[in-house]
N, C-alpha and C positions, 0 to 999 in steps of 0.2 A: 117558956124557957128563956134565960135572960143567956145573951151573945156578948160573951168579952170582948171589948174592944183595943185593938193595938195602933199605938202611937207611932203617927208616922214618922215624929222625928227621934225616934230612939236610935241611940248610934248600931245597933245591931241590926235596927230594920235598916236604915239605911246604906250598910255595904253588902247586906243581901240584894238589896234593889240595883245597886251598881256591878255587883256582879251577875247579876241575872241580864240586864242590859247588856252589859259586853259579850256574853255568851250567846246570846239572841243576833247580836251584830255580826260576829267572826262568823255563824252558820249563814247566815243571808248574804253574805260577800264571796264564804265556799262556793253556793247554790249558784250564786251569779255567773261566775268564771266557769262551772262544768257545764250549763246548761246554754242550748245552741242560743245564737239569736234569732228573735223573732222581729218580725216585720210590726205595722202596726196594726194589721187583721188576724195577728196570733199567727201566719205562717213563719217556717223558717227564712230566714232574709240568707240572700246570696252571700256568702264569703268572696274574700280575694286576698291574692296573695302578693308580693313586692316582688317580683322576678330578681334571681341571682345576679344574673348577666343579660345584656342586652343581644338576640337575635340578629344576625347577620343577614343582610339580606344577599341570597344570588346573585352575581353580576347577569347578566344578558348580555349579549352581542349585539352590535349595532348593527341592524339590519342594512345601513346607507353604507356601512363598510364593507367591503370585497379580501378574502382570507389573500395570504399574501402569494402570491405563483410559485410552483415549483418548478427549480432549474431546470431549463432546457436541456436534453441531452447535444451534445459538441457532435454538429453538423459531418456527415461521412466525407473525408478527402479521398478523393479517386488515388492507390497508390499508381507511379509514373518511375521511368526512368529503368536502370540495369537493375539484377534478379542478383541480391548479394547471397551470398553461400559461404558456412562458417564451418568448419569440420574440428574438432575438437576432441581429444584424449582427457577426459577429467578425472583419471589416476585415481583407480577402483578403493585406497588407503586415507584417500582424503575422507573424514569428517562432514557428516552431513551437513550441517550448517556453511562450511567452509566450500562445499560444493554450489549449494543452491548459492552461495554470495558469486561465484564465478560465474553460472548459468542469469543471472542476474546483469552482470557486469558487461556480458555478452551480450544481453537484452541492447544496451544503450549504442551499440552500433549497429543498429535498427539491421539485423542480418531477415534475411526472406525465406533463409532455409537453412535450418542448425541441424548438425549431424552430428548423434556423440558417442565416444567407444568407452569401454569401463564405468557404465552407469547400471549396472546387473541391481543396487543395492534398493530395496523396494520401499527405504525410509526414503531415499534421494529422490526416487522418480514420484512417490505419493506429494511432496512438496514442492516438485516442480509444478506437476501436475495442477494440483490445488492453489498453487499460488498463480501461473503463468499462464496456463491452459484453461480454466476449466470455470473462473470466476467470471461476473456480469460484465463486467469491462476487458475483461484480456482479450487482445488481439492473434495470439498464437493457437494451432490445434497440435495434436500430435500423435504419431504413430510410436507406442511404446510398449513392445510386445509383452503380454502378458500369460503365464509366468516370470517375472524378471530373471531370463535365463543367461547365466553368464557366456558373453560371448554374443547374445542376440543386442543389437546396436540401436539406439531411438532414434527416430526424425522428426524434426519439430520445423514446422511453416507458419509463416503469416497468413491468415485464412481473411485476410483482406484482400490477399492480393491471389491465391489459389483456394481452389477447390478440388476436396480428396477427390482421385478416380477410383482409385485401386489400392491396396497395400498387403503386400504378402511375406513372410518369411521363407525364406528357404536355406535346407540346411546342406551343409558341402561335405562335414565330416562327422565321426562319428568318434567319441573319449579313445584317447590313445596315450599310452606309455610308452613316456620318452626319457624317462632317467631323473638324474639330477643335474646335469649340464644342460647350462643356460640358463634363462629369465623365466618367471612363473614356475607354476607348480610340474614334478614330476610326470601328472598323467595332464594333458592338455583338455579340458572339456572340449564337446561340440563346436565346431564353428558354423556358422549361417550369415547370409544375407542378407541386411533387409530393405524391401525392396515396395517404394512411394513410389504411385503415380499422381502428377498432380496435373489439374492445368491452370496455366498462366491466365488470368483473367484480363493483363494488359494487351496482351499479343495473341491471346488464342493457342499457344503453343503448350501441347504437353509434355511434361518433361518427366522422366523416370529417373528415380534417385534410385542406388545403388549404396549403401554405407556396411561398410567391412570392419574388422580387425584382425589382422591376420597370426599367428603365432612369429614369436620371437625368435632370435639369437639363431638366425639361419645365413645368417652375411660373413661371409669371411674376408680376415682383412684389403685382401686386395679388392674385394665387390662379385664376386663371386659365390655360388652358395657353399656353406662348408662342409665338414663331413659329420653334420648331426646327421647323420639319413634320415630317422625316424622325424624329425622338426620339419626336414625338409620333404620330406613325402607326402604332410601335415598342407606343407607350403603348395606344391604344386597341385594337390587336389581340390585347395579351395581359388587356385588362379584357373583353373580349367573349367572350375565348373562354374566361376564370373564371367569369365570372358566365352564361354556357349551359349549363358543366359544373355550378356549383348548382343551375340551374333543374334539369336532368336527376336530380340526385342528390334534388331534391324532389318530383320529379315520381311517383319510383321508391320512393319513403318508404322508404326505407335509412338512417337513421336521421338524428344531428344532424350539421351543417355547424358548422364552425370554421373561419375564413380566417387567415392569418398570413402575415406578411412585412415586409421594406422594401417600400415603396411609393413614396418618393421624392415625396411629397404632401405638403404642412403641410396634417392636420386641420383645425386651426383656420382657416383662409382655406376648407379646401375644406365645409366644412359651410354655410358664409355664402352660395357663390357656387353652388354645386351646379353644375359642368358638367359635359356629359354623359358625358366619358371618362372622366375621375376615381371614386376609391372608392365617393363618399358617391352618387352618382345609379346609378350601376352595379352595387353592390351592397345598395344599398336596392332598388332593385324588388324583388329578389330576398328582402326581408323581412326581412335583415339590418342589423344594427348594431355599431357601433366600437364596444367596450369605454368609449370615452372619452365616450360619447353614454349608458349605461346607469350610468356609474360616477364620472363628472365630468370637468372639463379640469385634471390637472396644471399645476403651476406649472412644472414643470421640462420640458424636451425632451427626448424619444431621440435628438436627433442633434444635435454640438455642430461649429460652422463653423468655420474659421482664424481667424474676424474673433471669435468669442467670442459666437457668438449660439447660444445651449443652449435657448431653446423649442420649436422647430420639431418638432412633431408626426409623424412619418413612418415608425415601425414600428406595424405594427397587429395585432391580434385581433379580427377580425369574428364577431360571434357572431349564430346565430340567437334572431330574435325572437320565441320561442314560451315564454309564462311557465309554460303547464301542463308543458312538459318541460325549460325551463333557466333555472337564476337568475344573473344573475352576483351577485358575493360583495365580491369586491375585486379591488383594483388596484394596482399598485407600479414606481414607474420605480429600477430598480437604478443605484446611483453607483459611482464605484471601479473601474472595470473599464478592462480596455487600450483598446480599440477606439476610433473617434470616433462608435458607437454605443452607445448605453446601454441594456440589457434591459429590454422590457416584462413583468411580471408580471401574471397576472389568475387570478383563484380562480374557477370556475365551478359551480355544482350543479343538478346532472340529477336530475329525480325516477327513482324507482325502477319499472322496468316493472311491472304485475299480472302477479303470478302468479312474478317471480322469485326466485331464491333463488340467493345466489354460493355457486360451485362448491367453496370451502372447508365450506358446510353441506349440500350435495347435488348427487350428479354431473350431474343430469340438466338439461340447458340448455334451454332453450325459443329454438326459432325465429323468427327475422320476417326471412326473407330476406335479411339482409344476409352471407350465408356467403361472396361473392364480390362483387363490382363487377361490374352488370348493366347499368350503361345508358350503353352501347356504345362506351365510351371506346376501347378495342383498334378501332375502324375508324377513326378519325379519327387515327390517327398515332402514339399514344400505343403505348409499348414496358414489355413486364414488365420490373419493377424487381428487380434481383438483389438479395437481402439482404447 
Protein backbone atom coordinates (compact mmCIF):
# COMPACT_ATOMS: atom_id res chain seq x y z
CA UNK A 1 0.00 0.00 0.00
CA UNK A 2 1.52 3.13 -1.28
CA UNK A 3 1.50 6.22 1.75
CA UNK A 4 0.66 9.74 0.45
CA UNK A 5 2.98 12.06 1.37
CA UNK A 6 2.29 15.84 2.72
CA UNK A 7 4.43 18.73 2.00
CA UNK A 8 5.80 20.39 4.67
CA UNK A 9 5.81 23.54 3.16
CA UNK A 10 2.40 23.88 2.18
CA UNK A 11 0.87 27.04 3.63
CA UNK A 12 -1.90 25.14 5.23
CA UNK A 13 0.49 22.52 7.00
CA UNK A 14 2.38 25.17 8.08
CA UNK A 15 -0.15 27.34 10.29
CA UNK A 16 -1.45 24.10 11.52
CA UNK A 17 2.08 23.44 12.86
CA UNK A 18 2.30 27.01 14.44
CA UNK A 19 -0.80 26.74 15.97
CA UNK A 20 -0.29 23.39 17.39
CA UNK A 21 3.06 24.98 18.92
CA UNK A 22 1.40 27.66 20.66
CA UNK A 23 -1.22 25.53 22.05
CA UNK A 24 1.35 23.10 23.28
CA UNK A 25 3.30 26.28 24.85
CA UNK A 26 0.15 28.21 26.76
CA UNK A 27 -0.60 24.40 28.48
CA UNK A 28 3.18 23.99 29.73
CA UNK A 29 3.32 27.61 31.20
CA UNK A 30 -0.63 26.84 32.91
CA UNK A 31 1.08 23.53 34.21
CA UNK A 32 4.03 25.45 35.40
CA UNK A 33 2.31 28.17 37.64
CA UNK A 34 -0.32 25.56 39.39
CA UNK A 35 2.06 23.02 40.17
CA UNK A 36 4.21 23.25 43.69
CA UNK A 37 7.93 23.57 43.25
CA UNK A 38 10.08 21.02 43.47
CA UNK A 39 13.56 20.72 44.78
CA UNK A 40 16.09 19.12 42.74
CA UNK A 41 15.48 15.32 44.14
CA UNK A 42 11.68 15.73 42.94
CA UNK A 43 10.55 16.96 46.61
CA UNK A 44 8.46 19.94 47.29
CA UNK A 45 11.15 22.83 47.85
CA UNK A 46 10.19 25.10 50.88
CA UNK A 47 8.14 28.40 50.04
CA UNK A 48 8.53 31.81 51.67
CA UNK A 49 6.80 34.54 51.92
CA UNK A 50 8.01 38.77 52.14
CA UNK A 51 6.37 39.74 55.51
CA UNK A 52 3.96 42.76 55.51
CA UNK A 53 5.37 44.71 58.31
CA UNK A 54 8.32 44.37 60.19
CA UNK A 55 7.99 42.77 64.04
CA UNK A 56 8.48 44.76 66.86
CA UNK A 57 10.76 43.74 69.23
CA UNK A 58 9.70 43.97 73.28
CA UNK A 59 11.60 46.50 75.05
CA UNK A 60 13.16 44.76 78.49
CA UNK A 61 14.14 46.68 81.46
CA UNK A 62 17.48 47.21 82.37
CA UNK A 63 18.16 45.07 84.85
CA UNK A 64 21.46 47.87 86.21
CA UNK A 65 18.38 50.15 86.48
CA UNK A 66 16.45 50.59 89.94
CA UNK A 67 12.21 51.38 89.45
CA UNK A 68 11.89 54.95 90.57
CA UNK A 69 10.94 55.28 94.87
CA UNK A 70 7.62 55.90 95.94
CA UNK A 71 7.05 59.13 98.01
CA UNK A 72 7.65 58.94 101.25
CA UNK A 73 4.68 59.47 103.38
CA UNK A 74 5.09 63.33 105.38
CA UNK A 75 6.78 62.44 108.80
CA UNK A 76 4.16 62.55 112.10
CA UNK A 77 4.45 66.19 113.96
CA UNK A 78 3.63 65.82 117.49
CA UNK A 79 0.42 68.30 117.90
CA UNK A 80 1.75 71.12 120.74
CA UNK A 81 0.26 73.99 122.25
CA UNK A 82 -3.76 75.20 123.37
CA UNK A 83 -6.84 72.63 122.55
CA UNK A 84 -8.85 75.16 119.92
CA UNK A 85 -12.60 74.71 120.14
CA UNK A 86 -15.12 75.85 117.26
CA UNK A 87 -18.88 75.73 117.93
CA UNK A 88 -20.91 76.58 115.05
CA UNK A 89 -24.75 76.89 113.84
CA UNK A 90 -24.52 75.88 110.08
CA UNK A 91 -28.28 77.04 109.36
CA UNK A 92 -30.31 73.62 108.72
CA UNK A 93 -31.63 75.92 104.96
CA UNK A 94 -28.19 76.14 103.60
CA UNK A 95 -27.43 74.12 100.43
CA UNK A 96 -25.18 71.16 100.74
CA UNK A 97 -22.48 72.11 98.82
CA UNK A 98 -22.57 75.76 100.48
CA UNK A 99 -22.48 73.88 103.76
CA UNK A 100 -19.52 71.52 103.39
CA UNK A 101 -17.58 74.96 101.71
CA UNK A 102 -18.15 76.34 105.38
CA UNK A 103 -17.17 73.12 107.29
CA UNK A 104 -14.22 73.30 104.93
CA UNK A 105 -13.43 76.93 105.65
CA UNK A 106 -13.40 76.03 109.30
CA UNK A 107 -10.84 73.15 108.49
CA UNK A 108 -8.10 76.12 107.74
CA UNK A 109 -8.12 77.45 111.27
CA UNK A 110 -6.69 74.15 112.17
CA UNK A 111 -9.77 73.93 115.32
CA UNK A 112 -9.14 70.61 117.65
CA UNK A 113 -12.52 70.21 118.34
CA UNK A 114 -15.67 71.40 116.02
CA UNK A 115 -19.13 71.28 117.47
CA UNK A 116 -21.99 71.88 115.10
CA UNK A 117 -25.92 72.47 115.48
CA UNK A 118 -28.49 72.20 112.44
CA UNK A 119 -26.46 69.49 110.58
CA UNK A 120 -29.61 66.92 111.04
CA UNK A 121 -29.31 66.76 106.73
CA UNK A 122 -27.73 63.24 105.83
CA UNK A 123 -26.53 64.66 102.35
CA UNK A 124 -24.41 67.23 104.59
CA UNK A 125 -23.04 64.84 107.07
CA UNK A 126 -22.31 61.69 104.36
CA UNK A 127 -19.81 64.54 102.63
CA UNK A 128 -18.33 65.67 105.56
CA UNK A 129 -17.81 62.61 106.54
CA UNK A 130 -16.38 61.16 103.22
CA UNK A 131 -14.52 64.03 102.49
CA UNK A 132 -12.93 65.11 106.06
CA UNK A 133 -13.20 62.10 108.18
CA UNK A 134 -13.02 59.10 106.79
CA UNK A 135 -10.43 59.36 103.69
CA UNK A 136 -6.32 57.89 103.89
CA UNK A 137 -5.08 61.18 104.72
CA UNK A 138 -7.74 63.22 106.87
CA UNK A 139 -6.76 64.13 110.02
CA UNK A 140 -10.30 64.50 111.82
CA UNK A 141 -12.79 61.62 113.40
CA UNK A 142 -16.24 62.19 114.42
CA UNK A 143 -19.05 61.56 116.58
CA UNK A 144 -22.13 62.06 114.19
CA UNK A 145 -25.09 60.46 115.50
CA UNK A 146 -26.81 58.16 113.43
CA UNK A 147 -29.99 58.44 112.38
CA UNK A 148 -29.39 62.02 111.38
CA UNK A 149 -31.83 63.10 114.04
CA UNK A 150 -32.84 66.67 113.96
CA UNK A 151 -31.82 68.32 117.00
CA UNK A 152 -29.04 65.42 117.71
CA UNK A 153 -25.68 67.83 117.36
CA UNK A 154 -22.08 66.27 115.80
CA UNK A 155 -18.60 66.58 117.23
CA UNK A 156 -15.69 66.44 115.22
CA UNK A 157 -11.80 66.23 116.69
CA UNK A 158 -8.42 66.14 115.55
CA UNK A 159 -7.61 62.42 116.12
CA UNK A 160 -3.89 63.46 116.11
CA UNK A 161 -4.26 65.13 118.95
CA UNK A 162 -7.28 62.79 120.92
CA UNK A 163 -8.36 59.65 121.20
CA UNK A 164 -12.33 58.58 121.47
CA UNK A 165 -13.13 57.42 125.15
CA UNK A 166 -16.74 57.38 125.10
CA UNK A 167 -19.60 59.08 123.11
CA UNK A 168 -23.10 58.93 123.98
CA UNK A 169 -26.46 60.72 123.13
CA UNK A 170 -28.81 61.50 125.42
CA UNK A 171 -32.08 62.78 125.10
CA UNK A 172 -33.72 65.71 127.53
CA UNK A 173 -37.03 66.09 125.82
CA UNK A 174 -39.66 64.60 124.16
CA UNK A 175 -41.86 66.31 120.49
CA UNK A 176 -43.82 69.05 121.95
CA UNK A 177 -46.59 71.56 120.55
CA UNK A 178 -45.82 74.92 120.90
CA UNK A 179 -47.96 76.93 118.47
CA UNK A 180 -47.02 79.17 115.80
CA UNK A 181 -45.28 81.87 117.87
CA UNK A 182 -41.73 82.16 117.54
CA UNK A 183 -38.67 80.53 115.37
CA UNK A 184 -39.01 76.91 114.00
CA UNK A 185 -41.69 74.70 113.45
CA UNK A 186 -44.97 74.59 115.53
CA UNK A 187 -44.26 71.24 117.29
CA UNK A 188 -40.50 71.47 118.41
CA UNK A 189 -38.86 67.80 117.84
CA UNK A 190 -36.68 65.98 120.57
CA UNK A 191 -33.92 67.60 121.99
CA UNK A 192 -30.55 65.72 123.18
CA UNK A 193 -27.12 66.09 124.09
CA UNK A 194 -24.33 64.89 122.66
CA UNK A 195 -21.91 63.92 124.61
CA UNK A 196 -17.59 63.13 123.64
CA UNK A 197 -15.18 61.91 125.68
CA UNK A 198 -12.01 62.34 124.60
CA UNK A 199 -8.34 62.38 125.91
CA UNK A 200 -5.90 64.89 125.27
CA UNK A 201 -2.96 63.03 124.08
CA UNK A 202 -0.69 66.27 124.78
CA UNK A 203 -1.54 66.71 128.49
CA UNK A 204 -3.07 63.49 129.49
CA UNK A 205 -6.15 65.22 130.28
CA UNK A 206 -9.75 63.97 129.55
CA UNK A 207 -12.09 66.33 128.60
CA UNK A 208 -16.03 65.69 128.11
CA UNK A 209 -17.66 67.72 125.26
CA UNK A 210 -21.21 68.44 125.88
CA UNK A 211 -22.68 70.24 122.42
CA UNK A 212 -26.47 71.39 122.58
CA UNK A 213 -29.06 73.39 120.60
CA UNK A 214 -31.54 74.58 122.60
CA UNK A 215 -35.22 75.84 121.25
CA UNK A 216 -35.76 79.30 120.27
CA UNK A 217 -37.63 82.56 120.77
CA UNK A 218 -37.81 82.10 124.76
CA UNK A 219 -35.90 85.71 125.71
CA UNK A 220 -37.97 88.46 126.32
CA UNK A 221 -37.08 91.79 125.53
CA UNK A 222 -35.46 92.85 128.70
CA UNK A 223 -33.44 89.26 129.10
CA UNK A 224 -35.88 87.59 130.85
CA UNK A 225 -37.75 84.50 129.84
CA UNK A 226 -40.99 85.33 128.19
CA UNK A 227 -44.49 84.12 128.32
CA UNK A 228 -44.13 81.27 125.66
CA UNK A 229 -44.57 78.87 128.55
CA UNK A 230 -44.70 75.93 126.43
CA UNK A 231 -40.96 77.08 124.55
CA UNK A 232 -40.04 77.81 127.93
CA UNK A 233 -40.82 74.54 129.77
CA UNK A 234 -39.05 73.02 126.44
CA UNK A 235 -36.18 75.46 127.76
CA UNK A 236 -35.77 74.63 131.35
CA UNK A 237 -36.03 70.78 130.99
CA UNK A 238 -33.19 70.45 128.57
CA UNK A 239 -31.00 73.15 131.12
CA UNK A 240 -31.73 70.81 134.07
CA UNK A 241 -31.18 67.87 132.62
CA UNK A 242 -27.33 69.53 131.27
CA UNK A 243 -26.47 70.89 134.15
CA UNK A 244 -27.32 67.17 136.49
CA UNK A 245 -25.39 65.49 133.69
CA UNK A 246 -22.20 68.02 134.71
CA UNK A 247 -22.79 67.66 138.16
CA UNK A 248 -22.63 63.80 137.72
CA UNK A 249 -19.72 63.94 135.40
CA UNK A 250 -18.08 66.04 138.49
CA UNK A 251 -19.10 64.23 140.94
CA UNK A 252 -17.37 60.93 139.00
CA UNK A 253 -14.06 63.22 138.36
CA UNK A 254 -13.71 61.93 134.75
CA UNK A 255 -12.00 64.56 133.79
CA UNK A 256 -12.88 68.35 132.40
CA UNK A 257 -16.26 69.53 131.24
CA UNK A 258 -16.85 71.77 128.00
CA UNK A 259 -20.36 72.90 127.25
CA UNK A 260 -21.17 74.19 123.54
CA UNK A 261 -24.03 75.03 121.58
CA UNK A 262 -26.76 77.57 120.27
CA UNK A 263 -28.39 78.44 123.30
CA UNK A 264 -30.81 80.95 121.81
CA UNK A 265 -29.85 83.27 125.03
CA UNK A 266 -28.35 86.94 124.60
CA UNK A 267 -25.25 86.60 127.14
CA UNK A 268 -25.16 89.83 127.62
CA UNK A 269 -28.87 90.44 129.01
CA UNK A 270 -28.52 87.04 130.60
CA UNK A 271 -25.39 87.64 132.75
CA UNK A 272 -27.30 91.03 134.22
CA UNK A 273 -30.61 89.24 135.14
CA UNK A 274 -29.34 85.70 136.09
CA UNK A 275 -32.83 83.60 135.80
CA UNK A 276 -32.95 80.58 136.90
CA UNK A 277 -33.58 78.44 133.55
CA UNK A 278 -31.14 80.30 131.56
CA UNK A 279 -27.18 79.36 131.08
CA UNK A 280 -25.60 81.71 133.29
CA UNK A 281 -27.57 80.60 136.83
CA UNK A 282 -27.84 76.93 135.70
CA UNK A 283 -24.46 76.38 134.75
CA UNK A 284 -22.73 78.33 137.05
CA UNK A 285 -23.71 76.34 140.04
CA UNK A 286 -22.32 73.91 138.52
CA UNK A 287 -18.67 75.98 138.55
CA UNK A 288 -18.83 76.89 135.21
CA UNK A 289 -18.29 79.75 132.92
CA UNK A 290 -18.96 81.29 129.34
CA UNK A 291 -15.79 81.86 127.56
CA UNK A 292 -17.12 85.45 127.32
CA UNK A 293 -17.00 85.91 131.30
CA UNK A 294 -13.10 84.50 131.27
CA UNK A 295 -12.20 86.27 128.08
CA UNK A 296 -14.19 89.49 127.57
CA UNK A 297 -17.63 90.72 125.77
CA UNK A 298 -17.13 90.95 121.82
CA UNK A 299 -18.09 93.72 120.10
CA UNK A 300 -19.61 91.74 117.40
CA UNK A 301 -22.52 88.89 117.79
CA UNK A 302 -22.87 85.11 116.81
CA UNK A 303 -26.09 85.60 115.58
CA UNK A 304 -27.10 88.32 113.12
CA UNK A 305 -31.21 89.09 112.88
CA UNK A 306 -33.45 90.18 109.47
CA UNK A 307 -33.64 93.47 111.23
CA UNK A 308 -29.57 93.76 111.16
CA UNK A 309 -28.91 93.36 114.86
CA UNK A 310 -25.33 91.20 114.87
CA UNK A 311 -24.58 91.57 118.89
CA UNK A 312 -26.71 89.06 120.28
CA UNK A 313 -24.60 86.68 122.10
CA UNK A 314 -26.17 83.17 121.80
CA UNK A 315 -23.62 80.45 120.73
CA UNK A 316 -21.60 79.42 123.76
CA UNK A 317 -18.39 77.55 125.13
CA UNK A 318 -18.89 76.97 128.79
CA UNK A 319 -15.76 75.97 130.27
CA UNK A 320 -14.92 74.69 133.62
CA UNK A 321 -13.68 77.01 136.29
CA UNK A 322 -10.68 75.18 137.62
CA UNK A 323 -7.32 77.40 136.92
CA UNK A 324 -5.10 74.47 138.36
CA UNK A 325 -6.33 72.34 135.36
CA UNK A 326 -7.61 74.88 132.56
CA UNK A 327 -6.72 78.35 131.30
CA UNK A 328 -8.67 79.78 128.73
CA UNK A 329 -6.16 81.66 126.03
CA UNK A 330 -8.46 83.32 123.59
CA UNK A 331 -11.34 83.94 121.74
CA UNK A 332 -12.66 84.80 118.25
CA UNK A 333 -15.93 85.39 116.69
CA UNK A 334 -15.40 84.18 112.85
CA UNK A 335 -17.07 86.52 109.84
CA UNK A 336 -17.60 85.37 106.43
CA UNK A 337 -19.41 82.54 106.68
CA UNK A 338 -22.92 81.37 104.99
CA UNK A 339 -25.04 80.69 107.92
CA UNK A 340 -27.05 83.68 109.95
CA UNK A 341 -24.67 82.21 112.69
CA UNK A 342 -21.28 83.19 113.10
CA UNK A 343 -18.43 80.60 114.74
CA UNK A 344 -17.33 80.97 118.07
CA UNK A 345 -13.53 80.25 118.47
CA UNK A 346 -11.82 79.73 121.87
CA UNK A 347 -8.11 78.40 122.64
CA UNK A 348 -8.13 76.48 125.87
CA UNK A 349 -4.92 74.98 128.04
CA UNK A 350 -5.06 72.22 130.18
CA UNK A 351 -2.16 71.59 132.47
CA UNK A 352 -0.38 68.56 131.94
CA UNK A 353 -1.33 65.41 134.28
CA UNK A 354 1.87 64.19 136.71
CA UNK A 355 3.44 61.54 135.59
CA UNK A 356 2.27 61.78 131.88
CA UNK A 357 3.96 61.18 128.88
CA UNK A 358 2.04 61.43 125.03
CA UNK A 359 2.10 58.26 123.62
CA UNK A 360 4.24 59.54 120.60
CA UNK A 361 7.28 59.34 123.53
CA UNK A 362 6.06 56.23 125.41
CA UNK A 363 3.43 53.55 125.01
CA UNK A 364 2.38 53.13 128.30
CA UNK A 365 -0.74 55.54 129.41
CA UNK A 366 -1.64 55.97 132.80
CA UNK A 367 -5.21 55.65 134.02
CA UNK A 368 -7.87 57.72 136.03
CA UNK A 369 -10.93 56.03 135.16
CA UNK A 370 -12.07 57.82 132.51
CA UNK A 371 -11.90 54.62 129.90
CA UNK A 372 -15.77 54.62 129.65
CA UNK A 373 -18.86 57.02 130.85
CA UNK A 374 -19.60 55.68 134.34
CA UNK A 375 -22.20 57.78 135.93
CA UNK A 376 -25.05 56.28 134.64
CA UNK A 377 -26.16 58.07 131.63
CA UNK A 378 -27.33 54.55 129.69
CA UNK A 379 -30.32 54.37 132.59
CA UNK A 380 -31.87 57.64 132.10
CA UNK A 381 -32.70 57.28 128.44
CA UNK A 382 -29.62 58.10 126.84
CA UNK A 383 -28.68 55.56 123.62
CA UNK A 384 -24.95 54.48 122.38
CA UNK A 385 -23.96 56.79 119.63
CA UNK A 386 -22.89 54.95 116.34
CA UNK A 387 -19.68 56.44 115.07
Amino acid sequence: MRIARTRLDHPAVVVGLVTTIALLATLLVLGTAGAPARAEDGTPAATTTSPTETPTETPTEDPTTDPEPEPEPEPFVPPTGPIRIVTYNTEAGLKVPVAVADFARLLKRKPDIITLQEMASAKKRRQIREQYLDCETCTYDGSLPQPPTPGSTPVIWNSDRFRLLGARTVKVTEPTYVGKRGAGPSTIRSKYINWVRLRDLVTGRAINVLNNHLVPSVQGGKGGPNNNKRRVAIYRKHMEALSALVYRIHQAKVGIVVVTGDFNVNYRKDRVLKPYVFPYRQLGKRGMRASYEFLGLPRMGTHTLKGGNSTRLIDYVYLDNRPKVLTPKKQRIVRNMSSDHRPLLVDIQPTTMNGWVPPWEQTEEPTDGTEEPTDGTGDDGSTPMER
